[in-house]
Kinemage of the C-alpha trace (Angstrom):
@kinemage 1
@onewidth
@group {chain A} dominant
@subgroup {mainchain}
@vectorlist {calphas} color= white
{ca unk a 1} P -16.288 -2.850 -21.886
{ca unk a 2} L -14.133 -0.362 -19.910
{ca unk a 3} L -15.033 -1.512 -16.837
{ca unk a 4} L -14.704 -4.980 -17.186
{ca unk a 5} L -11.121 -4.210 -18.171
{ca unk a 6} L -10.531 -1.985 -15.199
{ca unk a 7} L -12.350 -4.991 -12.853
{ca unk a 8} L -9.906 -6.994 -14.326
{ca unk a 9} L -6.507 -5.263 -13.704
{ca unk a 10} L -7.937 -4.233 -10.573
{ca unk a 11} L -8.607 -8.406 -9.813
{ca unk a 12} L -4.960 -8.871 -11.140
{ca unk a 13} L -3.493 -6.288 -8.871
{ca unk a 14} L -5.051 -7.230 -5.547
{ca unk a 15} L -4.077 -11.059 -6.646
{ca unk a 16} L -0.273 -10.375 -7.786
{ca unk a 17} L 0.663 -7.214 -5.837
{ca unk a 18} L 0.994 -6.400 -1.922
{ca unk a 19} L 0.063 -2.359 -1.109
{ca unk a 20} L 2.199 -0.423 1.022
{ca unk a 21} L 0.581 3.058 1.979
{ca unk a 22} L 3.573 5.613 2.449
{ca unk a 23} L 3.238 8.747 3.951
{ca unk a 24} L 5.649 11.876 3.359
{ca unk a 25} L 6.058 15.195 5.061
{ca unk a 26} L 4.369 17.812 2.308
{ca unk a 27} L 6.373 18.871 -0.055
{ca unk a 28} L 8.700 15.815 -0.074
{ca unk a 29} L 5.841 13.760 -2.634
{ca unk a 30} L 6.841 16.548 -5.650
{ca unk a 31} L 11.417 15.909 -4.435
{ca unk a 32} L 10.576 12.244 -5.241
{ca unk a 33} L 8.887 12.799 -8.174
{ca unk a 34} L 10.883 14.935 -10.049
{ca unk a 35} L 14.204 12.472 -8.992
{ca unk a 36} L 11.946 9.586 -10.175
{ca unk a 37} L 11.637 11.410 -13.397
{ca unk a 38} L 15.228 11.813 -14.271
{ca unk a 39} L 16.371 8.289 -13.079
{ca unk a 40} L 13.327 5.697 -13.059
{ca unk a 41} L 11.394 6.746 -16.219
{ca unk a 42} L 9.360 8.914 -14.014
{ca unk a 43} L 7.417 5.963 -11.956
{ca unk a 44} L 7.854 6.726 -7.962
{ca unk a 45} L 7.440 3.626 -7.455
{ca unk a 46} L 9.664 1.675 -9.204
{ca unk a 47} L 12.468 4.073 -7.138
{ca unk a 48} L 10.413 3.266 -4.407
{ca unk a 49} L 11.201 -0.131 -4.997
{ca unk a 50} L 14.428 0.682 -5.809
{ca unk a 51} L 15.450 2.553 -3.077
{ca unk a 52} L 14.031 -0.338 -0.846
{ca unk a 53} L 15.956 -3.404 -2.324
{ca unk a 54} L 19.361 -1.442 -2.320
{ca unk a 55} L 18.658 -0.275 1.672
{ca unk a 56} L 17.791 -4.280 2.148
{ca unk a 57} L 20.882 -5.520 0.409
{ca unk a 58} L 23.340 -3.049 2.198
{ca unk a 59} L 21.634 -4.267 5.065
{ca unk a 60} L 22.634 -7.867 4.156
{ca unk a 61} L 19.051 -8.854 3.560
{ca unk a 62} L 20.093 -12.036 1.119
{ca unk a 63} L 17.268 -12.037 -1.083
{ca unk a 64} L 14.866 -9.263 -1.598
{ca unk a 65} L 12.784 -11.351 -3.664
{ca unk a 66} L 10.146 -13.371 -2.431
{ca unk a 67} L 9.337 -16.898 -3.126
{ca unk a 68} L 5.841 -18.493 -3.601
């Protein structure tokens, strides 16, 4: 049952969700964590996402969001 579950979500995820590998300089991985801790409920990459729609908007990027 636990891996038709995790077939599942993984099926959802490649369906609703683009990937974006990022690559850091060592050492920087544990800085963004422990700054994603204290202001994005500890999930990277929601300030990931964060930090990309703010850059986007101050870049006068309209709409960050993308339409189907």
């Amino acid at each position: 049952m636990a891996e038709r579950k995790a077939q599942w979500q993984n099926d959802y995820i490649a369906k609703t969700y683009d990937r974006i590998n990022l690559t850091v300089p060592k050492g920087q991985k544990d800085i963004i964590k422990a700054h994603a801790d204290k202001h994005d409920g500890g999930s990277v990459n929601a300030f990931i996402n964060r930090a990309i729609t703010n850059q986007m908007e101050r870049d006068g990027t309209p709409d960050t969001t993308p339409t189907e």
